[in-house]
C-alpha positions in Angstrom: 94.6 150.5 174.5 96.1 146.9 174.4 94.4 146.0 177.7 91.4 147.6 176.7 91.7 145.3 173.7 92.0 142.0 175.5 89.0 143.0 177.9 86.8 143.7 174.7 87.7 140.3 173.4 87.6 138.3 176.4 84.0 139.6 177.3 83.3 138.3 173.3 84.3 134.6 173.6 82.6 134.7 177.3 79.2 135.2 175.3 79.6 132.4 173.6 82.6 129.8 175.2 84.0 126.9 172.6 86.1 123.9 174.5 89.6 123.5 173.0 90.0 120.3 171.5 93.2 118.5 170.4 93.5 117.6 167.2 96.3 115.4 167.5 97.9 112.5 169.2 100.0 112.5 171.5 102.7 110.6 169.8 102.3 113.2 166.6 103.1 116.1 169.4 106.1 114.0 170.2 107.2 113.1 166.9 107.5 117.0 166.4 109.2 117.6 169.6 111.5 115.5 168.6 112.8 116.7 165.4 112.9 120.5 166.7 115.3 119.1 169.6 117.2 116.8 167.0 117.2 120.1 164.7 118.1 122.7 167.4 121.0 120.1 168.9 122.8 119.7 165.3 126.2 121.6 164.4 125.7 124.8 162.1 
């Protein structure tokens, strides 16, 4: 059922393909991985 699924929706997007396109920098993806590390490294 589930790979049926994922067969059903890949032959969908192959009629009709978008390009992914980042939306965001490169320093606003690192400004977030950032804070998750300085986040996940604090003492609870």
């Amino acid at each position: 059922e589930l790979e049926q699924a994922i067969y059903d929706w890949l032959a969908k997007w192959n009629r009709d393909p978008q390009p992914f396109v980042w939306k965001a920098t490169a320093d606003v993806i690192l400004d977030k991985v950032r804070r998750c590390k300085e986040l996940s490294e604090t003492a609870h």
